[in-house]
KEKE-943016 format. One record per residue (C-alpha): residue number from 1; x, y, z. Coordinates in Angstrom, 1 decimal, decimal comma. Layout:
+-----+--------+--------+--------+
!   n !      u !      v !      w !
+-----+--------+--------+--------+
! NUM !      X !      Y !      Z !
...
+-----+--------+--------+--------+
//
This chain:
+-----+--------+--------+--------+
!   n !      u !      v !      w !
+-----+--------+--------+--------+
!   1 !  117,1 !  135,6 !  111,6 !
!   2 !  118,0 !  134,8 !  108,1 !
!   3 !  117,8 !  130,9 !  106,9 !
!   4 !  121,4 !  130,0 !  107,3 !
!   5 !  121,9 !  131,2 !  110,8 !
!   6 !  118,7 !  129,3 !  111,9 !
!   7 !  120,3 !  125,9 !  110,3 !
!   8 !  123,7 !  126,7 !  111,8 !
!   9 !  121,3 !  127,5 !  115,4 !
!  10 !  119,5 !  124,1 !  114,8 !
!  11 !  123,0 !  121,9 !  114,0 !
!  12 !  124,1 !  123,7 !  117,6 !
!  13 !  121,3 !  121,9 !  119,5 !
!  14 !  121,2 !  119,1 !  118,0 !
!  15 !  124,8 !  118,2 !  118,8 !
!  16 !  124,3 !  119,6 !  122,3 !
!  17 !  121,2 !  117,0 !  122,7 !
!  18 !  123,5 !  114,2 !  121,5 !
!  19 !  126,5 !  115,7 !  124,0 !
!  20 !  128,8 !  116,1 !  121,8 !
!  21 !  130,4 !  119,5 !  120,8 !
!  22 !  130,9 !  118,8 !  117,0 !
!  23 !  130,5 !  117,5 !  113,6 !
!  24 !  134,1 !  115,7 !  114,2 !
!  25 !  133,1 !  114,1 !  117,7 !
!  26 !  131,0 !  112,0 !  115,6 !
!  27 !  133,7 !  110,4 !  113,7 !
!  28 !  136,6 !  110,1 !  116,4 !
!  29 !  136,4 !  106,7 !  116,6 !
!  30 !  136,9 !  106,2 !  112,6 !
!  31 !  140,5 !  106,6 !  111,8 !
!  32 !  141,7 !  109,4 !  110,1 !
!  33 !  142,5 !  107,6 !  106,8 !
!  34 !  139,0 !  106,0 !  106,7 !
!  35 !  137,3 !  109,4 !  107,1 !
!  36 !  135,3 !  111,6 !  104,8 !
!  37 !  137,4 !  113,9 !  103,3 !
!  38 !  134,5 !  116,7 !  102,7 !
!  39 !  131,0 !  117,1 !  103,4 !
!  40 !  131,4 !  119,8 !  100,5 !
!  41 !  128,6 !  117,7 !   98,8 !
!  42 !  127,0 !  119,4 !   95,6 !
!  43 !  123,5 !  120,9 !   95,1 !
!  44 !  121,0 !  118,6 !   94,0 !
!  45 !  119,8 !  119,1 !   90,7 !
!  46 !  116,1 !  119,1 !   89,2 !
!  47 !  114,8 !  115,9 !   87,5 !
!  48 !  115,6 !  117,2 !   83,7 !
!  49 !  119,1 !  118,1 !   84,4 !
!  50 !  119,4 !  114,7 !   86,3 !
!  51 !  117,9 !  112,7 !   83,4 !
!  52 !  120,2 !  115,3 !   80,9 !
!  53 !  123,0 !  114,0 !   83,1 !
!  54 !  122,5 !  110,4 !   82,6 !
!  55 !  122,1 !  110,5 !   79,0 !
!  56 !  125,6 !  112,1 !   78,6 !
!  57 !  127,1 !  109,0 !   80,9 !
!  58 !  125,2 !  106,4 !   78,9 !
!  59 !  126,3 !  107,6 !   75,8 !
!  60 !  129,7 !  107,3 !   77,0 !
!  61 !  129,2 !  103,0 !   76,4 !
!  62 !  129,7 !  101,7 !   73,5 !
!  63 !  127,0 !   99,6 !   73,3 !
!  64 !  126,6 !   99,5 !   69,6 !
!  65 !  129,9 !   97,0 !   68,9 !
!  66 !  128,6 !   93,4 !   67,7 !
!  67 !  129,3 !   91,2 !   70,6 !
!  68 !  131,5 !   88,3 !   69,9 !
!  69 !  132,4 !   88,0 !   73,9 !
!  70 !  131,5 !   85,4 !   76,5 !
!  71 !  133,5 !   83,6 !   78,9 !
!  72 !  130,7 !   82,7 !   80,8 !
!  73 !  128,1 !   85,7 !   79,9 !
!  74 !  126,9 !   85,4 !   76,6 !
!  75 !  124,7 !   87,7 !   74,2 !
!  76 !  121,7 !   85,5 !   73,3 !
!  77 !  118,4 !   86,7 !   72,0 !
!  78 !  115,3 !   87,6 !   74,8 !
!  79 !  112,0 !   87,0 !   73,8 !
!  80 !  109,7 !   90,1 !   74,1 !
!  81 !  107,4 !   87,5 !   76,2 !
!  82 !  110,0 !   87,1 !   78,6 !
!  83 !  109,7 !   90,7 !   80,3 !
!  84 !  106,4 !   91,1 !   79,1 !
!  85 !  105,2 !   87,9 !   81,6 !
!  86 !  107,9 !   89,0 !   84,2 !
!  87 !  107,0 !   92,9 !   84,5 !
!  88 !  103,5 !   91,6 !   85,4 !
!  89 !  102,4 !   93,3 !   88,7 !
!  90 !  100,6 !   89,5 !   89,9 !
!  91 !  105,2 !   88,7 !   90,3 !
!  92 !  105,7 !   91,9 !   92,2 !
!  93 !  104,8 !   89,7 !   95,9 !
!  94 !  107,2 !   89,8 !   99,2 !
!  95 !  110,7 !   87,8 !   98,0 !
!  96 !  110,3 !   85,7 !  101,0 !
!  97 !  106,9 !   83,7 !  101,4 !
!  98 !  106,8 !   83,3 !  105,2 !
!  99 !  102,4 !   82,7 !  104,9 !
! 100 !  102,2 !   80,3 !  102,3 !
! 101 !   98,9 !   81,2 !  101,6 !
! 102 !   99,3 !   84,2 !  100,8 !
! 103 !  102,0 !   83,3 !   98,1 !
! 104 !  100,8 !   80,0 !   95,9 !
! 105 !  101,7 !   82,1 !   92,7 !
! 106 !  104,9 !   82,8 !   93,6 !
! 107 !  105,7 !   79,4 !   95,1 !
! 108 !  104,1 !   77,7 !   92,1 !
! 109 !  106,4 !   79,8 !   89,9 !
! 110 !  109,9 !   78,6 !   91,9 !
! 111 !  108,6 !   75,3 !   91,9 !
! 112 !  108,4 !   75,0 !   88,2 !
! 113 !  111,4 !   76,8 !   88,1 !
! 114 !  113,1 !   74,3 !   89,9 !
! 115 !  111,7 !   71,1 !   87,7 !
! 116 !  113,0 !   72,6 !   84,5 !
! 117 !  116,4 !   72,9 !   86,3 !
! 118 !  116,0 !   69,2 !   87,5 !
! 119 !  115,2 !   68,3 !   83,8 !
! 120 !  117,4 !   70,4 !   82,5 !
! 121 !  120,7 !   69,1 !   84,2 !
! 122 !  119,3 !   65,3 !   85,0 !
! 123 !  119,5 !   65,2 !   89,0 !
! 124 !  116,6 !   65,2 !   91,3 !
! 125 !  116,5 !   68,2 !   93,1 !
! 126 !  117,1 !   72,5 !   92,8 !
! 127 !  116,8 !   74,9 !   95,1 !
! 128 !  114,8 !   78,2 !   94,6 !
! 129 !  118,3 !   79,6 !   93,3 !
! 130 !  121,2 !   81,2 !   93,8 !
! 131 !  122,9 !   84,9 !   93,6 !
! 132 !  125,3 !   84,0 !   90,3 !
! 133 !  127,3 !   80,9 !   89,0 !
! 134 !  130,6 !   81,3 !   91,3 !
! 135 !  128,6 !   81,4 !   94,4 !
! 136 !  126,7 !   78,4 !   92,9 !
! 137 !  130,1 !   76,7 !   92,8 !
! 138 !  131,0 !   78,1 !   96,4 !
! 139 !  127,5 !   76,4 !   98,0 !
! 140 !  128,2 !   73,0 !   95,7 !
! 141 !  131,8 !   73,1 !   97,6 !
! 142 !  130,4 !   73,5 !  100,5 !
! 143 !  128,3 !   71,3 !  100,5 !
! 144 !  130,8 !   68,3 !   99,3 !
! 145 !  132,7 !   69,0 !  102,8 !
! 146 !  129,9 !   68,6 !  104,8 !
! 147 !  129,0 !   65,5 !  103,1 !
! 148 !  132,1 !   63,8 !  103,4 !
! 149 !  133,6 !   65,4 !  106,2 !
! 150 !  137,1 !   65,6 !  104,5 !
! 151 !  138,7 !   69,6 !  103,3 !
! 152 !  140,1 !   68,5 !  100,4 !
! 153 !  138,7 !   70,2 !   96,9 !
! 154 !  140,7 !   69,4 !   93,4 !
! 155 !  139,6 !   72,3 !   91,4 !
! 156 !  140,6 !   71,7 !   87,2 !
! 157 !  141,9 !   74,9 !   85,8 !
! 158 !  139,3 !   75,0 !   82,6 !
! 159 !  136,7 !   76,2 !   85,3 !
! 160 !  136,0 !   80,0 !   85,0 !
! 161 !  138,6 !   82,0 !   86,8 !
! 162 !  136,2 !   84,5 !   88,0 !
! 163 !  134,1 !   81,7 !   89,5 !
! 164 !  137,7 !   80,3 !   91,0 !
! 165 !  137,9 !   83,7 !   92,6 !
! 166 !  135,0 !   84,1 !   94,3 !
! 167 !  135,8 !   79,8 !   95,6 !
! 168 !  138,5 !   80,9 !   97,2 !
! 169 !  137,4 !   84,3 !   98,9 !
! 170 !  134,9 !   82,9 !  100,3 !
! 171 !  136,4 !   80,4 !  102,1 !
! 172 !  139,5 !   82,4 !  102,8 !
! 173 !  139,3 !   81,5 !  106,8 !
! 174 !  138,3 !   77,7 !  106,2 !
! 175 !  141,1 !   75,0 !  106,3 !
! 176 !  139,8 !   74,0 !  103,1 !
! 177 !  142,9 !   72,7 !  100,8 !
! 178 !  142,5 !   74,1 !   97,1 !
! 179 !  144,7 !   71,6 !   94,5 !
! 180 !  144,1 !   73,4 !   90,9 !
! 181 !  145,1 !   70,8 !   88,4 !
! 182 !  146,4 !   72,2 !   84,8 !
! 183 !  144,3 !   71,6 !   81,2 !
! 184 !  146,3 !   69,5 !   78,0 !
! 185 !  145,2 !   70,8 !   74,8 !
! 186 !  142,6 !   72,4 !   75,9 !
! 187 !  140,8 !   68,9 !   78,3 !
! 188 !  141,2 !   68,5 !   81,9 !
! 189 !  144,3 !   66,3 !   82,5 !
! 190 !  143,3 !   63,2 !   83,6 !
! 191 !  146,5 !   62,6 !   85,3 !
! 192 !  147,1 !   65,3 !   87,6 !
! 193 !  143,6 !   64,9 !   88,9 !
! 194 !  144,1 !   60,9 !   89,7 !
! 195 !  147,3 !   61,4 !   91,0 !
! 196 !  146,2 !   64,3 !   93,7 !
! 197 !  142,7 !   62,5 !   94,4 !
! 198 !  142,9 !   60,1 !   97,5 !
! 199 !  141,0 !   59,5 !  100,5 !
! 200 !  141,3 !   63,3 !  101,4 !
! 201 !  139,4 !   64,6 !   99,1 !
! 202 !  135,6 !   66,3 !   99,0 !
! 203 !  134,7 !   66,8 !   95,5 !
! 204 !  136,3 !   67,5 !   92,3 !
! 205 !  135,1 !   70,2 !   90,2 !
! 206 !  135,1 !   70,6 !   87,0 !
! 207 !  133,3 !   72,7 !   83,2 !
! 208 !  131,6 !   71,9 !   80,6 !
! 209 !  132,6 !   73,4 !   78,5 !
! 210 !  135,2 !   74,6 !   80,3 !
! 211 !  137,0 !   78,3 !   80,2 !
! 212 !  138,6 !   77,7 !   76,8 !
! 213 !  135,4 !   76,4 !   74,8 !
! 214 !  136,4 !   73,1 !   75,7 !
! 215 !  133,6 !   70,3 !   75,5 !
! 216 !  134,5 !   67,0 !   77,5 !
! 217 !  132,9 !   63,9 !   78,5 !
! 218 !  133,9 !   63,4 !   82,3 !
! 219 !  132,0 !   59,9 !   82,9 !
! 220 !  135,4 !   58,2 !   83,5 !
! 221 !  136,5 !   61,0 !   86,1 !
! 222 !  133,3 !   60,7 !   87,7 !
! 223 !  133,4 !   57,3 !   87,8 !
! 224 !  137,0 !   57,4 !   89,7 !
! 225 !  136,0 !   60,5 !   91,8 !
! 226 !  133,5 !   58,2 !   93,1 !
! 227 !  135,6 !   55,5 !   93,5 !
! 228 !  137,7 !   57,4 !   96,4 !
! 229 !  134,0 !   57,9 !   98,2 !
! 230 !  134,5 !   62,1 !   96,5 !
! 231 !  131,6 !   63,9 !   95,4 !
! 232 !  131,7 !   65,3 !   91,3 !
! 233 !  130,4 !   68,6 !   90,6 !
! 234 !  130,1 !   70,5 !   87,2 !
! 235 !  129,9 !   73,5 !   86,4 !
! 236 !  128,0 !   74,1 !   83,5 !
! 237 !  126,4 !   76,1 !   80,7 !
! 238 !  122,8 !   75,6 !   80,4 !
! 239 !  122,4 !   76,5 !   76,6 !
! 240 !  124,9 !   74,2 !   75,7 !
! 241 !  122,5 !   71,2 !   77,2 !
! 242 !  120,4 !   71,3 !   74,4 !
! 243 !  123,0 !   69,3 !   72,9 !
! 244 !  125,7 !   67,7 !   75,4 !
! 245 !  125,2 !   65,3 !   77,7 !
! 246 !  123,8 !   66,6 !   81,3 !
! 247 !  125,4 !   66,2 !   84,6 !
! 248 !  123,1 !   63,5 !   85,5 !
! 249 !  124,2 !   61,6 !   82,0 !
! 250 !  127,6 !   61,3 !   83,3 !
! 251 !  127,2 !   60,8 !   87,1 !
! 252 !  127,5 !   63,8 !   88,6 !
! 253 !  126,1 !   64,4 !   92,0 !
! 254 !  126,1 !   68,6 !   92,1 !
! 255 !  125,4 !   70,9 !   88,9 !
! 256 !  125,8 !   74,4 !   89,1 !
! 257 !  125,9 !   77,0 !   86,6 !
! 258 !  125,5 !   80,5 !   85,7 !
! 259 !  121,7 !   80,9 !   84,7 !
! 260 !  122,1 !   84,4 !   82,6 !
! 261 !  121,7 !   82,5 !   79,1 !
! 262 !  118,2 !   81,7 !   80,2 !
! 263 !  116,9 !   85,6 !   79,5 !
! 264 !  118,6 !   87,3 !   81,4 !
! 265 !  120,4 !   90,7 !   80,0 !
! 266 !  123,9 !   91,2 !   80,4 !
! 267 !  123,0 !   94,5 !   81,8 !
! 268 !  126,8 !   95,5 !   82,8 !
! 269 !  127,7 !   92,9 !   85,1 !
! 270 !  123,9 !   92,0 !   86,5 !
! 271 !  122,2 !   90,9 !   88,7 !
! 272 !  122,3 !   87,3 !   87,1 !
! 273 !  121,0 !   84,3 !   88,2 !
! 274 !  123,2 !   81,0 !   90,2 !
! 275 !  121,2 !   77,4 !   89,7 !
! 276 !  122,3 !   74,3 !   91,6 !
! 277 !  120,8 !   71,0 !   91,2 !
! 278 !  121,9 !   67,7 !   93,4 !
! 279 !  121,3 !   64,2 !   94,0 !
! 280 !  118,1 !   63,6 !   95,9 !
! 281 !  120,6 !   61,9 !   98,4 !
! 282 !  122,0 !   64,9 !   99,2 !
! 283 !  119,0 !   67,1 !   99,4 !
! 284 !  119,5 !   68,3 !  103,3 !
! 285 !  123,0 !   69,7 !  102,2 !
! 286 !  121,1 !   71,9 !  100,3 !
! 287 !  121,8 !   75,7 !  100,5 !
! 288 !  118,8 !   78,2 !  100,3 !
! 289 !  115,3 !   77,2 !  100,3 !
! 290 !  113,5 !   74,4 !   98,5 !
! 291 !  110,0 !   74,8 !   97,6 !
! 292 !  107,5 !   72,1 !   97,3 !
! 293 !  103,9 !   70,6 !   96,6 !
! 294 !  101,4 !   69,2 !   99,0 !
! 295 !   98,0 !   69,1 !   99,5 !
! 296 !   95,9 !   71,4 !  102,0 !
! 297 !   92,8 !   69,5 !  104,2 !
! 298 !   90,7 !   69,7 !  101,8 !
! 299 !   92,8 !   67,9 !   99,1 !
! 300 !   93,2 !   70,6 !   96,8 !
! 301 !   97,3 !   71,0 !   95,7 !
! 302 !   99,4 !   73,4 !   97,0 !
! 303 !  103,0 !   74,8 !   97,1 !
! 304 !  105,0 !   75,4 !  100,5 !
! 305 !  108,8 !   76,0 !  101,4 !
! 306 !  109,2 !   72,5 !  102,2 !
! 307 !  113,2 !   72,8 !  103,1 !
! 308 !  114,8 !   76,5 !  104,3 !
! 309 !  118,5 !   75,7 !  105,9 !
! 310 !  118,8 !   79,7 !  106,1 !
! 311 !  120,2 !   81,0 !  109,5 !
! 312 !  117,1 !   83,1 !  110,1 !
! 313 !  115,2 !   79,9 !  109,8 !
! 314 !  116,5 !   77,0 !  111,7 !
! 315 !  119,6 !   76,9 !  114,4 !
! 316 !  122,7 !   78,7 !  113,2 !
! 317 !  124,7 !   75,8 !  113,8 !
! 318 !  122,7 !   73,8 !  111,5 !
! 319 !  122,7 !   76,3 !  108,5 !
! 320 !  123,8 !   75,3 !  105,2 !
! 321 !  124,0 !   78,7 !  104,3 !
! 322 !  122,9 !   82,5 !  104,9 !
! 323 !  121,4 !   83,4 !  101,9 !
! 324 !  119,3 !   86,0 !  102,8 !
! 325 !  117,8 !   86,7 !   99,5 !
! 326 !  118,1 !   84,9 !   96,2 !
! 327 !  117,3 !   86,2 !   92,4 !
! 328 !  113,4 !   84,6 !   92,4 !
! 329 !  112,5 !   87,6 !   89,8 !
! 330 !  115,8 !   86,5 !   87,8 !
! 331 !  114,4 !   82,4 !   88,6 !
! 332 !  111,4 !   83,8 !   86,9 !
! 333 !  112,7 !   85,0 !   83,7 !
! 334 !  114,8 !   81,6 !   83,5 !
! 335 !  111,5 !   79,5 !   83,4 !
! 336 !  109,8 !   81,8 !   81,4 !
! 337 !  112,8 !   81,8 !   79,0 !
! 338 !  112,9 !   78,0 !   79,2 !
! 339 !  108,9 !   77,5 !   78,7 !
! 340 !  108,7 !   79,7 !   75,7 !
! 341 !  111,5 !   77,4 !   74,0 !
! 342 !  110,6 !   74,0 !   75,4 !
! 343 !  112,3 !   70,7 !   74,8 !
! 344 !  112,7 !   71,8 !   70,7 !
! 345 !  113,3 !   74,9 !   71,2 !
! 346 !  116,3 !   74,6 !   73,1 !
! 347 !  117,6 !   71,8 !   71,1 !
! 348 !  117,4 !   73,9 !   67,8 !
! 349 !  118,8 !   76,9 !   69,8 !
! 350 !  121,5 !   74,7 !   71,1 !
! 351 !  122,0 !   73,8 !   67,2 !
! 352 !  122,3 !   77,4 !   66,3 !
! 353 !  125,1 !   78,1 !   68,4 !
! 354 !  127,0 !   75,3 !   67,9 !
! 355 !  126,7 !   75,3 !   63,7 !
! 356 !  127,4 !   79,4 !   64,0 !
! 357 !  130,4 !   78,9 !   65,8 !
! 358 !  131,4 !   76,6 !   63,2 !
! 359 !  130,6 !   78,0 !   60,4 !
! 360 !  133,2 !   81,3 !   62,1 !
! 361 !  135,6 !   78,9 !   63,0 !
! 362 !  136,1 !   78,0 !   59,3 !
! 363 !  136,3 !   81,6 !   58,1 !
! 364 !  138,4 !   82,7 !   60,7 !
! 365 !  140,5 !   79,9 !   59,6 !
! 366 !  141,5 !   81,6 !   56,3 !
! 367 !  142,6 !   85,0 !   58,3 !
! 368 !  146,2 !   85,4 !   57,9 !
! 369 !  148,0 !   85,7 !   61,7 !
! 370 !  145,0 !   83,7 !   63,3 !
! 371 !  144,9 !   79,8 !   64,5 !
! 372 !  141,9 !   78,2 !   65,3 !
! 373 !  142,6 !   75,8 !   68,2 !
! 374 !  141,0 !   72,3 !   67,3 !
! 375 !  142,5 !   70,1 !   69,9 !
! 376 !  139,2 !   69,6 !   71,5 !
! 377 !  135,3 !   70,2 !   70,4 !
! 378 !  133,4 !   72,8 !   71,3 !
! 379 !  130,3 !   74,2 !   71,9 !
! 380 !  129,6 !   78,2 !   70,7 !
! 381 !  132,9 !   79,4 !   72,5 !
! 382 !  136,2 !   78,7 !   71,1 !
! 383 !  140,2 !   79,8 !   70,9 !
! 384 !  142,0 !   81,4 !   68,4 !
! 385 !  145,9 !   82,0 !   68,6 !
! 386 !  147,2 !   84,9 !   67,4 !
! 387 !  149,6 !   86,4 !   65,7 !
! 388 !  149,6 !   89,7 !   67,8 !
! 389 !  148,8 !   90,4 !   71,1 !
! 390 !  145,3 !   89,7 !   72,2 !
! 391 !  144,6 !   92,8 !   74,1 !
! 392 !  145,9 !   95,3 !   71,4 !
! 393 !  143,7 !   93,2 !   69,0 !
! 394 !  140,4 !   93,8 !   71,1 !
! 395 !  141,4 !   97,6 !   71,2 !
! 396 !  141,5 !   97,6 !   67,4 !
! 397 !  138,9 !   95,7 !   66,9 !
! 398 !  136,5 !   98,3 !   69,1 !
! 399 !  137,3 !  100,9 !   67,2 !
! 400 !  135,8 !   99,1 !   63,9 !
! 401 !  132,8 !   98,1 !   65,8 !
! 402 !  133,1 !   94,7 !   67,3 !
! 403 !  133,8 !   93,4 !   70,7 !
! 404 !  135,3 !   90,8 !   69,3 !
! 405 !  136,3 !   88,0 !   72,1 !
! 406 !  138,0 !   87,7 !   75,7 !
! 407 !  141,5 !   87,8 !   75,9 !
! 408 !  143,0 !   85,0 !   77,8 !
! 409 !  146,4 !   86,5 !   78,9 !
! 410 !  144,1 !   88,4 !   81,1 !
! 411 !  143,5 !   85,0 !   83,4 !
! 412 !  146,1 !   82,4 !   82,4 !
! 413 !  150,3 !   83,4 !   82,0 !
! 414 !  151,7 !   82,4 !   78,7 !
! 415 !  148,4 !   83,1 !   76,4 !
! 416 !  148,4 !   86,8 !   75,3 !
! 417 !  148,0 !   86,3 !   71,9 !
! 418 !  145,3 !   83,8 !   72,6 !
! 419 !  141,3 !   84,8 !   72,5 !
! 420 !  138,2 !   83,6 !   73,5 !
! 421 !  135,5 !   84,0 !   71,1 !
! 422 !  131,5 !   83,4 !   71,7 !
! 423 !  129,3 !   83,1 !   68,7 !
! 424 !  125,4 !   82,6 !   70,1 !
! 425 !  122,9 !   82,6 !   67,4 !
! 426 !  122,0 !   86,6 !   67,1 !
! 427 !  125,5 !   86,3 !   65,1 !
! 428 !  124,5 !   86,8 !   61,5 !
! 429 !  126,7 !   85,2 !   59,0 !
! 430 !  127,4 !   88,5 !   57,7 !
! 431 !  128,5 !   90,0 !   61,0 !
! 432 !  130,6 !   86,6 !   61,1 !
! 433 !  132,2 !   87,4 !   57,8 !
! 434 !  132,5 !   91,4 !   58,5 !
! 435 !  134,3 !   90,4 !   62,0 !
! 436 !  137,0 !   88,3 !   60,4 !
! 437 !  137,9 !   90,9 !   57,6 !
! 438 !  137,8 !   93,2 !   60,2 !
! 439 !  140,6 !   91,0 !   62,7 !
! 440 !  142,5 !   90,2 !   59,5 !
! 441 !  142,9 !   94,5 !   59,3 !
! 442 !  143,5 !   94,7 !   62,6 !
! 443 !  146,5 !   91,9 !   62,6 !
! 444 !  148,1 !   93,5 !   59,4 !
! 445 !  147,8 !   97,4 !   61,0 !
+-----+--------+--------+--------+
//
């Protein structure tokens, strides 16, 4: 008996052991349309031609353009520290530290990772983290309706649409009412958020800087949010605090934000990092898990999960939230990332961005077919109105080696000559230069 007829013999029984008389019994109750169309699967290959195949996708990416994109991922410079410290084998522990005492580096390490987000947005407490910004802003939601009690959410239409997204999917089966108010010249319009806040509502949420670049100072929406007995939450971009006023500065009582500035690769999409930070007051609203320092019997300091509102570890009905993992090795990098800058550091960083994107703002203003928009201050992100559309713009600007912005018409009707441009402060003032020649070509062509 050859090798084939002996598999085909062995399929036989094992379908007769399982009672069933073939392959397609197995997937009867799977309808047709949702069924594999072959097992006709491909022969494995060897572990050169697999590597061979790789390289030939990978050098299908252009990842050699200069990256002038952001809209809420940004390229910033990585410190060779950062994976040095973070590849160490001492990190590589069980994500979930269930015996305390077998895990005091790992706690330690979230622990400090959670007082540099505390310092770093100006409220009193931060979970062990989140998957990624928008579910960050999802959890903050959330946790303003519990708080209150009321399903009202205002959401200002500067936050990031992506972020809006993944708001709204997730709480696609929740009576939860969504009022998106517009932005004026680039700044959330104070109007349309006082005239839809009332007694209703749960939170307003709005960014800083929001979608467009945008850099506001929300103390007097705060201040009225409050007023109505609402809960404020802001979105935010951590690099950007080095130099604007935090959260806590303006009154905010939840802070979230997308934590892949803090030395984290953009890596095609992830895995990134989500950070929230609240009001003590509001600490057992918290999603996630919380961990804290205490002292064992002998008085020596320690480092336990002092909060975990997970399903798996308290009644379901009292969960916050079913995280079932979080991004600790991504939390890792972020304090590692924030430690090797400290309190200068990320002020002068901060200062790079900010005097870059200036310093491109004034070039681009001398390009022919391109308007800087100045209605508003900004941070390292800002718009420029075009004389051509956006999109065909970023196509042309690829193939002279730049990927040179976001283009808004993509997310918001009206704007398709518009585009959202990042400068962080790997930007060279030559690149600078070389991209606006290069976008002035591309107009005239």
């Amino acid at each position: 008996m050859n090798y084939i007829s002996h598999t085909e013999l062995e399929k036989k029984e094992m379908l007769k052991v399982i009672g069933v008389k073939g392959i397609d019994d197995l997937f009867k109750d799977i309808p047709d349309d949702l069924r594999p169309k072959s097992f006709n699967i491909p022969d494995g290959k060897s572990e050169f031609e697999v590597i061979e195949h790789l390289k030939l996708l990978a050098r299908k990416n252009a990842t050699h353009l200069t990256n002038f994109v952001g809209a809420g991922f940004y390229d910033h410079y990585i410190p060779a520290a950062v994976d040095a410290l973070a590849s160490d084998p001492k990190f590589y522990t069980a994500y979930t530290p269930y015996q305390a005492e077998c895990s005091q580096g790992w706690l330690q390490a979230v622990y400090e990772y959670q007082t540099v987000i505390c310092e770093l947005t100006g409220l009193g407490v931060s979970n062990a983290s989140l998957y990624d910004g928008g579910t960050a802003l999802y959890e903050a939601a959330m946790m303003a309706v519990r708080f209150t009690g009321r399903k009202k959410i205002i959401v200002d239409s500067g936050v990031n649409l992506i972020y809006r997204t993944m708001l709204y999917a997730y709480t696609s089966n929740l009576s939860i009412e969504f009022v998106e108010t517009p932005v004026v010249h680039g700044q959330s319009c104070r109007e349309d958020i006082y005239k839809n806040l009332d007694d209703k509502t749960a939170a307003v949420i709005v960014q800083n800087p929001n979608f467009f670049g945008a850099v506001d100072d929300f103390s007097d929406i705060v201040e009225r949010v409050h007023s109505k007995g609402a809960l404020a939450i802001a979105s935010v971009y951590p690099v950007s605090l080095g130099m604007l006023k935090s959260p806590g500065e303006m009154g905010f009582d939840i802070a979230t934000g997308e934590g892949q500035s803090l030395g984290i690769p953009l890596s095609f999409g992830g895995p990134y990092l989500g950070f929230i930070a609240v009001k003590k007051e509001y600490i057992r609203q918290m999603p996630g898990r919380i961990v804290g320092a205490t002292v064992d019997k002998d008085g020596r300091r320690g480092f336990v999960l002092t909060l975990q509102a997970r399903e798996q570890h308290i009644r379901r009905e009292r969960a916050t939230s079913n995280i079932c993992s979080n991004e600790a090795l991504c939390a890792l990098r972020a304090l590692i990332y924030i430690s090797l800058l400290g309190k200068v550091g990320l002020e002068e960083l901060a200062r790079l961005n900010y005097e870059k994107a200036e310093f491109a703002k004034s070039v681009l203003d001398k390009v022919p077919g391109v308007k800087v928009k100045r209605s508003s201050p900004t941070f390292n992100e800002f718009t420029l109105q075009l004389s051509k559309n956006a999109d065909e713009a970023v196509h042309r600007m690829i193939g002279k080696g730049f990927a040179c912005g976001f283009p808004l018409g993509r997310f918001y009707k009206g704007m398709d000559n518009y585009l959202l441009v990042a400068v962080t402060e790997k930007r060279t003032k030559e690149e600078i230069v070389n991209f606006a020649n290069s976008l002035e070509a591309a107009l005239c062509s």
